[in-house]
C-alpha positions in Angstrom: -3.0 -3.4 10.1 -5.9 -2.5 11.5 -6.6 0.2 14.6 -8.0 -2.9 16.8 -4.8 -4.6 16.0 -2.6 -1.9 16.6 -4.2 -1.8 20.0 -3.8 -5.0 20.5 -0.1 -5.2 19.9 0.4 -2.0 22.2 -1.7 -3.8 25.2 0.2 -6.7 24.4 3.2 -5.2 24.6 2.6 -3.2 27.7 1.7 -6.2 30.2 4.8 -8.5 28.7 6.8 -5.0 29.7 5.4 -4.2 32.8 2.9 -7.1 34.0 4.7 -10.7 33.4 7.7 -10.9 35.9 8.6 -14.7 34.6 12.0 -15.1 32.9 12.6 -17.3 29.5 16.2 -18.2 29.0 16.7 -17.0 25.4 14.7 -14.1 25.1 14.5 -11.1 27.0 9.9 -10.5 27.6 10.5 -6.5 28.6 12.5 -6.2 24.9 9.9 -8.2 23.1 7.1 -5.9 24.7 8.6 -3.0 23.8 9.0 -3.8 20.5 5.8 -4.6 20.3 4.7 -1.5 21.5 7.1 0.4 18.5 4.9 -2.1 15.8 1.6 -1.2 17.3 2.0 2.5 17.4 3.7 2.5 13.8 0.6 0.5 12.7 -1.9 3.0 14.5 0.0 5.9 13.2 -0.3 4.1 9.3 -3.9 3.2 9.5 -4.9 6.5 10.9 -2.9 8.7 8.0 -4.0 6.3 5.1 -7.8 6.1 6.7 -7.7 10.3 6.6 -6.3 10.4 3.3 -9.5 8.4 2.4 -12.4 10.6 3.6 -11.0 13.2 1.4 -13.2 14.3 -1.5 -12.1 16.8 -4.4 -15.1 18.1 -5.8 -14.3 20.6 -8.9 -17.2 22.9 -10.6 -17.1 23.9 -13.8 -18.0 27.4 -14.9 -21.1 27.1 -17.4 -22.8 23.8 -16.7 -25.8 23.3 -15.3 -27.1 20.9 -12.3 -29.9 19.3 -12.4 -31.9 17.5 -9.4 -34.7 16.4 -11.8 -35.2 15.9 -15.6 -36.2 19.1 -16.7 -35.6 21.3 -14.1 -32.4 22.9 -13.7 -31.1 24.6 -10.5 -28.5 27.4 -10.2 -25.2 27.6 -11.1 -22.9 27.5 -8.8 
C-alpha cells in the first residue's frame, strides 16, 4: 500500500466515523470507519519503515585499493 492510499483509507475512515450521520441496517458506519482508520495507519506505518529501509546504503572500503576518477589517474586512498 501506498502512503496516498494509506491516506486515503484514514480520511475515509474519519468522515464515515464522524461526518455521515445515515444508518444502514446491517452494518454499523462508525465501526467500519474506524477500522478503516486501524488499516490506513498500519499501511502508513508499513510503507514508511520499508521505504526507510530502502534509502539505506552500506558502502564498505577496502584497505589497499585504489580509486580512480579517470583512466590513469588515481586519487587517494581512503
Amino acid at each position: 500500500m501506498r502512503i496516498g492510499a494509506s491516506l486515503f483509507l484514514i480520511a475515509l475512515g474519519a468522515i464515515l466515523k464522524w461526518a455521515v450521520t445515515a444508518t444502514v441496517s446491517g452494518i454499523n458506519l462508525h465501526v467500519v470507519g474506524v477500522i478503516l482508520m486501524i488499516v490506513g495507519l498500519a499501511g502508513l506505518v508499513f510503507d514508511l519503515v520499508m521505504w526507510g529501509s530502502r534509502r539505506r546504503t552500506v558502502v564498505t572500503r577496502q584497505p589497499g585499493v585504489t580509486y580512480v576518477s579517470e583512466p590513469g589517474q588515481p586519487i587517494e586512498h581512503f
